[in-house]
N, CA, C and O atoms as a GROMACS GRO file, in nm:
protein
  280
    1UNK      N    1  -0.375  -2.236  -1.283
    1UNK     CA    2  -0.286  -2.238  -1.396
    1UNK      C    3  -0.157  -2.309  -1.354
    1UNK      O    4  -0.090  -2.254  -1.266
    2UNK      N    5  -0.119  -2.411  -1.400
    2UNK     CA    6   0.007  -2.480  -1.410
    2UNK      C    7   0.157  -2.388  -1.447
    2UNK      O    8   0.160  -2.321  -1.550
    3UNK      N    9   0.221  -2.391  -1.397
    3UNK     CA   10   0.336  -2.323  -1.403
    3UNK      C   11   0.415  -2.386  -1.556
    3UNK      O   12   0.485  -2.323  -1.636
    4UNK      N   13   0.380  -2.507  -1.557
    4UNK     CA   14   0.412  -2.594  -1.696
    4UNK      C   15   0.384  -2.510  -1.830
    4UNK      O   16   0.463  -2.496  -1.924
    5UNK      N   17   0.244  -2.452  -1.818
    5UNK     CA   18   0.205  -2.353  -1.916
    5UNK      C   19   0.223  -2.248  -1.928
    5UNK      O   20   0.241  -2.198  -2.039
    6UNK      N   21   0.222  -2.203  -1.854
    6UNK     CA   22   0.293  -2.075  -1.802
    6UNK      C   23   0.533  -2.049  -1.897
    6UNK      O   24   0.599  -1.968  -1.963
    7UNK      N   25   0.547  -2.181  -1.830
    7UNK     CA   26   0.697  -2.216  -1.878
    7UNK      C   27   0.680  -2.184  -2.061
    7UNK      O   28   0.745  -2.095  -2.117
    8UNK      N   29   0.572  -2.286  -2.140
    8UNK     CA   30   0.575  -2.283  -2.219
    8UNK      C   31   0.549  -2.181  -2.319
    8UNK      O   32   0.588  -2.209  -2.433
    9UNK      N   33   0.486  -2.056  -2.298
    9UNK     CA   34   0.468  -1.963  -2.356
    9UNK      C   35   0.532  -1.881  -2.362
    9UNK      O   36   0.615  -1.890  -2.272
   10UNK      N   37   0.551  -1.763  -2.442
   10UNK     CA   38   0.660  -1.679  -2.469
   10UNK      C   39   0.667  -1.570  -2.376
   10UNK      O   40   0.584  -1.584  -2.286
   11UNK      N   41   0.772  -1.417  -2.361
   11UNK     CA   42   0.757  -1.340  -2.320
   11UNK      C   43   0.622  -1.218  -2.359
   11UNK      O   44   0.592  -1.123  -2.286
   12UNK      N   45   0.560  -1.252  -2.485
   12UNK     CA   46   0.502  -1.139  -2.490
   12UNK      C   47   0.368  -1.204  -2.461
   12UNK      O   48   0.270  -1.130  -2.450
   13UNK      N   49   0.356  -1.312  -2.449
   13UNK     CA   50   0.243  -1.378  -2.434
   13UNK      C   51   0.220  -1.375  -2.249
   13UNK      O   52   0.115  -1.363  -2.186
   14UNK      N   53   0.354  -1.390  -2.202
   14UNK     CA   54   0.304  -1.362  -2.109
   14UNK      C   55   0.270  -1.241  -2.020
   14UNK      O   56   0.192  -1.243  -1.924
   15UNK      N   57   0.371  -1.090  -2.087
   15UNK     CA   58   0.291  -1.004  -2.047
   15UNK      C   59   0.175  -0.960  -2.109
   15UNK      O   60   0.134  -0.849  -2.074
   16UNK      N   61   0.114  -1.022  -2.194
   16UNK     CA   62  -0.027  -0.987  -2.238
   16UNK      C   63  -0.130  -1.014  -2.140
   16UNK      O   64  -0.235  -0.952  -2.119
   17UNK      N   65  -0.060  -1.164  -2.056
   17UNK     CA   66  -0.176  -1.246  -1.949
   17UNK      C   67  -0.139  -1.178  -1.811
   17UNK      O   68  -0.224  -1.145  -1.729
   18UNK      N   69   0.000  -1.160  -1.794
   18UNK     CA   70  -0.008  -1.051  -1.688
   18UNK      C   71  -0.103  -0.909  -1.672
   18UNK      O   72  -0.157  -0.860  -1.573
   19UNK      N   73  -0.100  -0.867  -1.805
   19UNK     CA   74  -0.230  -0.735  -1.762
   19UNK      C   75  -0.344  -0.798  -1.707
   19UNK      O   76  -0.370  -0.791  -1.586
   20UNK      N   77  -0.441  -0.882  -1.819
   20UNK     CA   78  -0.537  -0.962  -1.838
   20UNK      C   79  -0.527  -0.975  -1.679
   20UNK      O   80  -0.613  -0.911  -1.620
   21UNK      N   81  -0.450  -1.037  -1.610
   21UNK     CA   82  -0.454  -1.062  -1.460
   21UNK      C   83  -0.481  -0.946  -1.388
   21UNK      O   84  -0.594  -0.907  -1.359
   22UNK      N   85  -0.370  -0.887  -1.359
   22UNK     CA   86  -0.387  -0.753  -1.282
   22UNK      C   87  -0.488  -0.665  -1.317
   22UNK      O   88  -0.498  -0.592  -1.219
   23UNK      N   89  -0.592  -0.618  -1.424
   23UNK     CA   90  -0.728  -0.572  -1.457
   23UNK      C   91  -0.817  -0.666  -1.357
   23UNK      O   92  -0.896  -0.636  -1.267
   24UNK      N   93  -0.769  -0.799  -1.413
   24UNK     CA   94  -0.903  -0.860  -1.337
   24UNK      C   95  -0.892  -0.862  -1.169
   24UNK      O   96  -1.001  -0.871  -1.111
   25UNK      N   97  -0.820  -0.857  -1.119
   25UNK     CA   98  -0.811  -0.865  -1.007
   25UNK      C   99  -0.817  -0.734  -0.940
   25UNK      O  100  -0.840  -0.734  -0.819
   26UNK      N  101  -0.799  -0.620  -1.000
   26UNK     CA  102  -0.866  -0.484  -0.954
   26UNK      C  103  -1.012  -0.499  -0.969
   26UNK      O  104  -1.091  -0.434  -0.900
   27UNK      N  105  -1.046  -0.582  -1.058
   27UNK     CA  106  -1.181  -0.530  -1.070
   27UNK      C  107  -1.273  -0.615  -0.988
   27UNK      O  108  -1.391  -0.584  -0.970
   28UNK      N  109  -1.205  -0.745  -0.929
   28UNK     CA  110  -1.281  -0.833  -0.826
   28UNK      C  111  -1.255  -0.764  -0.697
   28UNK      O  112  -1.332  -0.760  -0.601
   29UNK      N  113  -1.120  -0.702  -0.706
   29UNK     CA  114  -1.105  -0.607  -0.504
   29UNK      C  115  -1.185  -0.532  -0.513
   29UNK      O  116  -1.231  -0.515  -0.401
   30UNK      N  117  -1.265  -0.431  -0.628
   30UNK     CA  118  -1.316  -0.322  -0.585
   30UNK      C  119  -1.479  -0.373  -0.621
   30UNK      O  120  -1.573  -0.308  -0.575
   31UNK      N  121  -1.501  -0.478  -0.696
   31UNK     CA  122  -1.645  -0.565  -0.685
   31UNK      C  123  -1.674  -0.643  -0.519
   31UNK      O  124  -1.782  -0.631  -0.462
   32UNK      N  125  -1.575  -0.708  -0.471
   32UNK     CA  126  -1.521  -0.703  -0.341
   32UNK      C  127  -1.586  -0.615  -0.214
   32UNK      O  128  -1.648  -0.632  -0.110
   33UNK      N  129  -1.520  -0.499  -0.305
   33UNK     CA  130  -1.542  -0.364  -0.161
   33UNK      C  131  -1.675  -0.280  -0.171
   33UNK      O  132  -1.717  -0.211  -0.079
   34UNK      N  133  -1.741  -0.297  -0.304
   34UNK     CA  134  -1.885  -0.231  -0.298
   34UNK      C  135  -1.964  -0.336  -0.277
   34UNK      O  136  -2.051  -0.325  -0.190
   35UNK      N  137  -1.954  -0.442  -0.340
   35UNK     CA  138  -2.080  -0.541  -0.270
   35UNK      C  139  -2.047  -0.631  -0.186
   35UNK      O  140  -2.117  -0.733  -0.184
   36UNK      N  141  -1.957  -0.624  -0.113
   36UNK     CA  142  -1.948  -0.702  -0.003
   36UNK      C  143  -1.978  -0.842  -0.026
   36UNK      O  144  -2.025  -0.914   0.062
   37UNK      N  145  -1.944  -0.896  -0.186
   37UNK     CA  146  -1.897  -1.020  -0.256
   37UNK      C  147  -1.777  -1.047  -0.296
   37UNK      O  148  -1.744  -1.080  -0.410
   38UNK      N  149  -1.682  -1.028  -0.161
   38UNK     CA  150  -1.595  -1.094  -0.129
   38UNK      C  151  -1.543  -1.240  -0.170
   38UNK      O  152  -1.582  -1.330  -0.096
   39UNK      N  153  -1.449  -1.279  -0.292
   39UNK     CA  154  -1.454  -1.460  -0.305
   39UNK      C  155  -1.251  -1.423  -0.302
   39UNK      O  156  -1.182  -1.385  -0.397
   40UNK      N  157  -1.200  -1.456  -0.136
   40UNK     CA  158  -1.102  -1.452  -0.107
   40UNK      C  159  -1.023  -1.535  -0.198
   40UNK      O  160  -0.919  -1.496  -0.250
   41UNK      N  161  -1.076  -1.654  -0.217
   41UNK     CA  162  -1.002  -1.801  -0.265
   41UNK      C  163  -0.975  -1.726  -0.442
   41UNK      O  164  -0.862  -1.736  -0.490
   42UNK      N  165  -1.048  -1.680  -0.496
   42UNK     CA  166  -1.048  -1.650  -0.612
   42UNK      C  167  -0.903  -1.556  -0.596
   42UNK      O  168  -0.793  -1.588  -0.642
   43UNK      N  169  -0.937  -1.429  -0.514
   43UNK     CA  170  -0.814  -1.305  -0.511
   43UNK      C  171  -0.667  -1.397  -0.500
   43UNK      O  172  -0.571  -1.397  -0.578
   44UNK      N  173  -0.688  -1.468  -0.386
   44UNK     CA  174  -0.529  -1.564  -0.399
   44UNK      C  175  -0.492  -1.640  -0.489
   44UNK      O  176  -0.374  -1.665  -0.512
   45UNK      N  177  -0.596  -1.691  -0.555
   45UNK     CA  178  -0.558  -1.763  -0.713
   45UNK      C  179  -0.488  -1.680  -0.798
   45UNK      O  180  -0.391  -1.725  -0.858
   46UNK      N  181  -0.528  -1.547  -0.814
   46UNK     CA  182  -0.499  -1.446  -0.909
   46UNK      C  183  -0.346  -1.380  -0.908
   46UNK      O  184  -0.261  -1.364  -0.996
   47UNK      N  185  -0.352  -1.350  -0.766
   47UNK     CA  186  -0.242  -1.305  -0.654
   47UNK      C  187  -0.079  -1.410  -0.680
   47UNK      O  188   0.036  -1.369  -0.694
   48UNK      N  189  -0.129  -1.548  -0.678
   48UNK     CA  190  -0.060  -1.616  -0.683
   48UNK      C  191  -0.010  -1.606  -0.826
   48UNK      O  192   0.106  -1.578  -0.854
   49UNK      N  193  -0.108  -1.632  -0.919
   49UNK     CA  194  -0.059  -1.662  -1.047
   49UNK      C  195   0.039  -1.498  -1.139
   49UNK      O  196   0.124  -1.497  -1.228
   50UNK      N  197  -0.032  -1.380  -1.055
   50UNK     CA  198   0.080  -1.281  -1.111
   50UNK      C  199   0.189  -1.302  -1.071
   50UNK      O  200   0.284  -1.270  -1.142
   51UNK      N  201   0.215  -1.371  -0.928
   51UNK     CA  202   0.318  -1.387  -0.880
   51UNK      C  203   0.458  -1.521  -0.962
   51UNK      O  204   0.579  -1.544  -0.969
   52UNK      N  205   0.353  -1.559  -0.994
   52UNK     CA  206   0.414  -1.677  -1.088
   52UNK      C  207   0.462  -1.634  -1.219
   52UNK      O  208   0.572  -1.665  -1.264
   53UNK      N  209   0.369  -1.555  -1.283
   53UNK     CA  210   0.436  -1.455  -1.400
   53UNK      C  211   0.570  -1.390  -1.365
   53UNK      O  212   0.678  -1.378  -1.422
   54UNK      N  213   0.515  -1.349  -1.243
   54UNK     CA  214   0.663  -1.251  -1.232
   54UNK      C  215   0.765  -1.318  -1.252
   54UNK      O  216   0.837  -1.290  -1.348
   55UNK      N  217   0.794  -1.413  -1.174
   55UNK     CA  218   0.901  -1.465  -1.120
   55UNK      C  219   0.908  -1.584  -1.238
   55UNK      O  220   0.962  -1.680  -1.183
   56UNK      N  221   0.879  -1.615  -1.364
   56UNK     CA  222   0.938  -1.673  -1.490
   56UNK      C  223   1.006  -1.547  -1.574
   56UNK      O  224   1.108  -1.549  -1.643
   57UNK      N  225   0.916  -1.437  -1.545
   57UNK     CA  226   1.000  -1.371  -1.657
   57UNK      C  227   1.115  -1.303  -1.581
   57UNK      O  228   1.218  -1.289  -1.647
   58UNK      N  229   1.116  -1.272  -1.495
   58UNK     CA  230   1.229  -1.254  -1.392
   58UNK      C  231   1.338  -1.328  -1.433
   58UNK      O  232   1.428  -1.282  -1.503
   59UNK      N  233   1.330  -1.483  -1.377
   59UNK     CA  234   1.398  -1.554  -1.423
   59UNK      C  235   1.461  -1.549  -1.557
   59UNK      O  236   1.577  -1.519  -1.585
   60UNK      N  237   1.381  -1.577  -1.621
   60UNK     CA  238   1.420  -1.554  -1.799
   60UNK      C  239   1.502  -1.444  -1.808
   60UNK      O  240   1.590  -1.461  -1.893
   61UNK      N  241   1.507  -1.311  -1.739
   61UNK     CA  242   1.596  -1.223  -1.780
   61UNK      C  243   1.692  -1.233  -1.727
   61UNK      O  244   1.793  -1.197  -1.787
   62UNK      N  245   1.704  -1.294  -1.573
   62UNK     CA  246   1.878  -1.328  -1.511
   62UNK      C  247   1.967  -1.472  -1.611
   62UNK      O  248   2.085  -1.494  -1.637
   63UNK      N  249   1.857  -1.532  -1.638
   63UNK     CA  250   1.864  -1.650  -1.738
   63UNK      C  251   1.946  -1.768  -1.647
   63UNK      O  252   2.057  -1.821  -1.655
   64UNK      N  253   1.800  -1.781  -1.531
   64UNK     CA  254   1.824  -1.886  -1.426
   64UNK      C  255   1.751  -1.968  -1.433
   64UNK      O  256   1.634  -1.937  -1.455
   65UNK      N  257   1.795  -2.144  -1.414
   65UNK     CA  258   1.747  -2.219  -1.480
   65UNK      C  259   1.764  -2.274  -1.638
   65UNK      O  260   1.705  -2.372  -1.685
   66UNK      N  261   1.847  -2.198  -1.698
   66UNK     CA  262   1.814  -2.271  -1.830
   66UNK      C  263   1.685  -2.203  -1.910
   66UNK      O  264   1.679  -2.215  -2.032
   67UNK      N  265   1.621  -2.158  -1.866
   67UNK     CA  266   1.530  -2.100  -1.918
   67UNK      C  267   1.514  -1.958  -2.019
   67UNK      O  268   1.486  -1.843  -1.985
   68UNK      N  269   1.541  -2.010  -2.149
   68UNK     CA  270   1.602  -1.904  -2.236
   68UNK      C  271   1.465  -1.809  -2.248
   68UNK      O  272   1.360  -1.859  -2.206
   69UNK      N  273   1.462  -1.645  -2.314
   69UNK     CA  274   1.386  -1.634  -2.318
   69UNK      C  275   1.336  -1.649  -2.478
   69UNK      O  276   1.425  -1.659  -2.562
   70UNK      N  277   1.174  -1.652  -2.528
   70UNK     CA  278   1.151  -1.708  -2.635
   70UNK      C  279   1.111  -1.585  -2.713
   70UNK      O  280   1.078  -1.595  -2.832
   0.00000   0.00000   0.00000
């Protein structure tokens, strides 16, 4: 996911995709830990991109960057 798109969408849109994230990524650690189908590259994609959520809407609320919120 591009951070570009991420920029462009609103606050509630993006905590809608923040759950959507964090569900899915519980449910690949603990698919993960019973079948020992482990797909690391996937968890850091996920990992990363909540991390990327965070830190726009973060932003948006110190209102750093210019980045109003919508």
């Amino acid at each position: 996911m591009k951070i570009e798109d991420l920029r462009a969408k609103t606050d509630a849109e993006l905590e809608f995709e923040l759950k959507g994230m964090k569900k899915e990524l519980f449910e690949t650690r603990f698919k993960g830990a019973v079948s020992n189908d482990a797909s690391g590259g996937r968890i850091r994609e996920m990992r990363r991109n909540i991390a990327r959520i965070n830190t726009i809407l973060h932003a948006r609320t110190l209102g750093v960057r210019g980045a109003a919120s919508k």
